[in-house]
C-alpha positions as CSV (number, residue, x, y, z in Angstrom):
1,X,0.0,0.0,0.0
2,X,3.0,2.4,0.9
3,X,4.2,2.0,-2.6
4,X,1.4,3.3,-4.6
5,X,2.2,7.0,-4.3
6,X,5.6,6.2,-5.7
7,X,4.4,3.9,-8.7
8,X,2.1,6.9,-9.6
9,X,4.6,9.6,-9.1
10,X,6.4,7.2,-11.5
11,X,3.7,7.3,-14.1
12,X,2.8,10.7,-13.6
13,X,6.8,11.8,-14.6
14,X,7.3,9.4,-17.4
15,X,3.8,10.6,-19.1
16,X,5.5,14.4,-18.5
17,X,8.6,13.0,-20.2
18,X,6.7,11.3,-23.0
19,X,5.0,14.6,-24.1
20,X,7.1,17.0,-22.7
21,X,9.9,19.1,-24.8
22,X,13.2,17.0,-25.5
23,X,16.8,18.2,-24.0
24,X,18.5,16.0,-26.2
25,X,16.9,15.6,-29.7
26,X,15.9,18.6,-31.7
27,X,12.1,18.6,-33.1
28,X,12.7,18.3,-36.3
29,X,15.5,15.0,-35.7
30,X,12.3,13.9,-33.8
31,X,9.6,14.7,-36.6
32,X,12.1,12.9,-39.1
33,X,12.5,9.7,-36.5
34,X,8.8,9.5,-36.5
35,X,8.3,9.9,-40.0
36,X,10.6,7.5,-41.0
37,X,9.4,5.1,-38.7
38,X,6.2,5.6,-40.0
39,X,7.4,4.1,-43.5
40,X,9.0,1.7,-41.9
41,X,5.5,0.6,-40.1
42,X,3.7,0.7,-43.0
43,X,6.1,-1.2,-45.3
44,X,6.2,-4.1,-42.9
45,X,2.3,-3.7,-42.4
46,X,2.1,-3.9,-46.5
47,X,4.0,-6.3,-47.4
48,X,2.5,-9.0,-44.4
49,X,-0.8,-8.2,-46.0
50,X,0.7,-8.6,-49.6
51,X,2.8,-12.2,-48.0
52,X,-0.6,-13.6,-47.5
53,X,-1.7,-12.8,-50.8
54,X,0.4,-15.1,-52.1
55,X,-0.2,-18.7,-53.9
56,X,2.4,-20.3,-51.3
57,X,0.4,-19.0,-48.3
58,X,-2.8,-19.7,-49.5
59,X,-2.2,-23.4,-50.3
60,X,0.2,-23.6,-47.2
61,X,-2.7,-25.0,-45.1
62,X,-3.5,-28.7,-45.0
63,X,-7.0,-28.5,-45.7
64,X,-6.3,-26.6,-49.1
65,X,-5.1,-29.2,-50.7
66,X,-8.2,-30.5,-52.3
67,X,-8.9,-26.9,-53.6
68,X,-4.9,-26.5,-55.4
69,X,-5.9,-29.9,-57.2
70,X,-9.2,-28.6,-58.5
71,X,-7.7,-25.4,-59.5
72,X,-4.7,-27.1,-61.4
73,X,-7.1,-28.6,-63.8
74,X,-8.8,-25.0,-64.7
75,X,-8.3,-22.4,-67.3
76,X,-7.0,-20.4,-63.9
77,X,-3.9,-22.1,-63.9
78,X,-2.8,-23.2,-67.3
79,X,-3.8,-21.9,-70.3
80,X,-2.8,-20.9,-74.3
81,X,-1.6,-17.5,-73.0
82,X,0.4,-18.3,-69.7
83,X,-1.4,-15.6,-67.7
84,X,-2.7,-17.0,-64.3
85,X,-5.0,-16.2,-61.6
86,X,-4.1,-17.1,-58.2
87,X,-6.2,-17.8,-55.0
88,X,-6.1,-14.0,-54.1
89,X,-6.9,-12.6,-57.8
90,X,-10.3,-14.5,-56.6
91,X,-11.0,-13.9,-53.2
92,X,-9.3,-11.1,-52.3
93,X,-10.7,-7.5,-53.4
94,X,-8.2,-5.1,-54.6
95,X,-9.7,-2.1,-53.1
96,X,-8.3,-1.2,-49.2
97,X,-11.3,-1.4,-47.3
98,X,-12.6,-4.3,-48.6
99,X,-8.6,-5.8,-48.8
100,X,-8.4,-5.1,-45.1
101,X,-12.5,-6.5,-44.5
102,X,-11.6,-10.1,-46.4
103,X,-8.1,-10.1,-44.3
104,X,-10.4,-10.1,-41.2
105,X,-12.8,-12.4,-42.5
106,X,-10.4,-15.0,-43.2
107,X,-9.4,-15.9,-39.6
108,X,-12.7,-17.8,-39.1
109,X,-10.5,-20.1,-42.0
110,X,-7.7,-20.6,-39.4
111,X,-10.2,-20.9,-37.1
112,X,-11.5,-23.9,-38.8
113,X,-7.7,-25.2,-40.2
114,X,-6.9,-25.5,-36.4
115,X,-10.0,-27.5,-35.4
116,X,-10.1,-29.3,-38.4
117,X,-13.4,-29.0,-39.8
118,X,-12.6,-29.9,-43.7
119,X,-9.2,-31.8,-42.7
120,X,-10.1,-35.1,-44.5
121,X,-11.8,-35.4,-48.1
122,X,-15.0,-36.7,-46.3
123,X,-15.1,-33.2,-44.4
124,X,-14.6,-31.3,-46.9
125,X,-17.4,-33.0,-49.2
126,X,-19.6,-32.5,-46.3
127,X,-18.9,-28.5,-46.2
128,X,-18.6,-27.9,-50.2
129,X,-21.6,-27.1,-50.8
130,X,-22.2,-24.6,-47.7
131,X,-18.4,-22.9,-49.0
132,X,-19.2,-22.8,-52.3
133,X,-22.8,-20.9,-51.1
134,X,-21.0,-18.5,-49.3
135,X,-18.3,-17.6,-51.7
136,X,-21.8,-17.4,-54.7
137,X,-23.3,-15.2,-52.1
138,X,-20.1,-13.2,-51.6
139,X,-19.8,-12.6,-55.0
140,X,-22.8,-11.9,-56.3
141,X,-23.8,-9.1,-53.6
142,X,-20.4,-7.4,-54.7
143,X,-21.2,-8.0,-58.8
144,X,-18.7,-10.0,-58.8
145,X,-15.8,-7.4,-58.0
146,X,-12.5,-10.1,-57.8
147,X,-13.7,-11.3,-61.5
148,X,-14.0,-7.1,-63.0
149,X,-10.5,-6.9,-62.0
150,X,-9.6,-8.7,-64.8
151,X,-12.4,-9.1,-67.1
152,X,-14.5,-6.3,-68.7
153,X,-17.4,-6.4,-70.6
154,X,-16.3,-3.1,-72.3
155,X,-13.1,-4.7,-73.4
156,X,-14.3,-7.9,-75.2
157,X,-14.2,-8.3,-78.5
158,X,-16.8,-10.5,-78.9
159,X,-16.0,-11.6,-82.7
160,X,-12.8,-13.2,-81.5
161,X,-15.0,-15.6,-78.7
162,X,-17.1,-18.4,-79.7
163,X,-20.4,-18.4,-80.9
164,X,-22.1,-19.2,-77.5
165,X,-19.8,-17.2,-75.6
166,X,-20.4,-14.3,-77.4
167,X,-24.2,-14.7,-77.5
168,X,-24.3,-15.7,-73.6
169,X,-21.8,-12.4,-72.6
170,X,-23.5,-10.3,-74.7
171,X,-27.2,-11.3,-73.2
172,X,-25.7,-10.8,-69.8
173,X,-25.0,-7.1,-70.7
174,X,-28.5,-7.0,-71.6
175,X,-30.4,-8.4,-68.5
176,X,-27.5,-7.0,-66.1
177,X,-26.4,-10.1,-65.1
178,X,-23.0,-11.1,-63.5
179,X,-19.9,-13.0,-64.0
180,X,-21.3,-15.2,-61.1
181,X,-24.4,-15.9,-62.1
182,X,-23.1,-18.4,-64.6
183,X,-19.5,-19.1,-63.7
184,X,-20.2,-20.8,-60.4
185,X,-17.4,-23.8,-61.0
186,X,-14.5,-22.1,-62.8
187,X,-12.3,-22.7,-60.5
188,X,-13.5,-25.4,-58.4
189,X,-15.7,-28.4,-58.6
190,X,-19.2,-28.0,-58.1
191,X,-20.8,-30.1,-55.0
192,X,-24.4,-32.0,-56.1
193,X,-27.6,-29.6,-56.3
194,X,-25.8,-26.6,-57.1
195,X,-28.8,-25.1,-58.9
196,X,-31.4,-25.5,-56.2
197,X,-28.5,-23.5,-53.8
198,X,-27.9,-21.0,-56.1
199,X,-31.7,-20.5,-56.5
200,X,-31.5,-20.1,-52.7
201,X,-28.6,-17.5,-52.9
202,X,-30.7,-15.2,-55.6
203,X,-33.4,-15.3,-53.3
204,X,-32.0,-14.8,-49.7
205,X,-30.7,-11.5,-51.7
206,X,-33.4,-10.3,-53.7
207,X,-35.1,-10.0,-50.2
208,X,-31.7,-7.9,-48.8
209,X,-32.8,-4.4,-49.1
210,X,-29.2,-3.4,-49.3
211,X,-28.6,-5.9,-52.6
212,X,-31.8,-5.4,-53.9
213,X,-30.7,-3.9,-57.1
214,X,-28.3,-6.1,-58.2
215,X,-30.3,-9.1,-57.4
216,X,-33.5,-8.7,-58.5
217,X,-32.7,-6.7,-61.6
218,X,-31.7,-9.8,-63.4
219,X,-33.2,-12.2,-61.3
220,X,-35.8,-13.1,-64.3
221,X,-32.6,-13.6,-66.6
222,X,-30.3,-15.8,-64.1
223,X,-33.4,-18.1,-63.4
224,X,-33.8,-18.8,-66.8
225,X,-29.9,-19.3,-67.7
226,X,-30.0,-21.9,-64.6
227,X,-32.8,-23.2,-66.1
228,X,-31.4,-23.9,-69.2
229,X,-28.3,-25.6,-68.2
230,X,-30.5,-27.9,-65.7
231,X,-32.1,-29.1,-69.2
């Protein structure tokens, strides 16, 4: 008890040190410490985020392994022109805020690495339909935001696809659809009754205020694209 005025004596002076004037250092030495610290804060703080952005990191986890040998097999990862798209180019928005939101999000995946929820083939059968659902949901509420950082409507020359490519991108522009809405297993394969959960995914956010117009404004057009490849 006889202590306590001394440990907040102690406080009180290093808090007066902290903010006080310095003897030693000049303001602007200080200013230029700080500022330089600063970029060396951020820089470490960038290039964590961008470590993790990374193929190796991605496919580092145990339970990934099923999802690299789906993707090997795509377009994704080997093609006529050599380009590639990587985990992140997928899931991971480009934009800061949403960077930084999908960072955040992803620790419920460690989460479920460390208690091993899809840690054998059986597991992760079990859960590939409720993943896939959330990713379809994901995507479609953002119009499909990881696929428009590579593909553009405005930029295809549609006499250079094939026939049915070019009809089905070009009735997409004209109901509004989006990338998602009929590219559900580019990357990955789909789990059984796909269609029925995808109906399920349209609806849950037609009734969203918030995703309203991207929903329901081509609602009519999905359900008949689903339609016809249930045929």
């Amino acid at each position: 008890m006889a202590d306590r005025p001394d440990n907040r004596g102690m406080i009180r002076r290093f808090w007066d040190w902290f903010w006080g004037p310095t003897a030693v250092l000049s303001v602007g030495f200080t200013l230029i410490a700080g500022f330089l610290a600063g970029i060396f804060f951020w820089g470490g703080f960038h290039w964590s985020v961008e470590l993790t952005n990374t193929e190796e990191f991605c496919v580092s986890c145990h339970t990934m392994e099923t999802n690299l040998g789906e993707y090997r097999e795509t377009i994704h990862y080997n093609n006529h022109s050599g380009v590639r798209a990587i985990c992140s180019d997928c899931h991971v928005p480009h934009e800061w805020s949403h960077k930084i939101k999908a960072k955040i999000m992803a620790v419920k995946d460690v989460y479920h690495e460390m208690v091993g929820t899809i840690n054998t083939p059986e597991k992760y059968e079990e859960h590939r339909l409720q993943m896939a659902s959330a990713v379809w949901r994901k995507m479609k509420a953002s119009d499909s935001r990881e696929c428009r950082n590579c593909h553009n409507f405005d930029y295809m020359d549609f006499t250079l696809q094939e026939v049915r490519a070019a009809s089905e991108h070009q009735r997409a522009i004209d109901s509004d659809m989006t990338c998602i809405d009929c590219h559900q297993g580019i990357a990955h394969r789909l789990p059984p009754s796909y269609l029925e959960e995808y109906e399920k995914v349209l609806e849950a956010l037609s009734m969203t205020p918030s995703s309203r117009r991207l929903a329901a404004a081509d609602h009519e057009a999905t359900q008949f694209y689903l339609r016809s490849r249930s045929e």
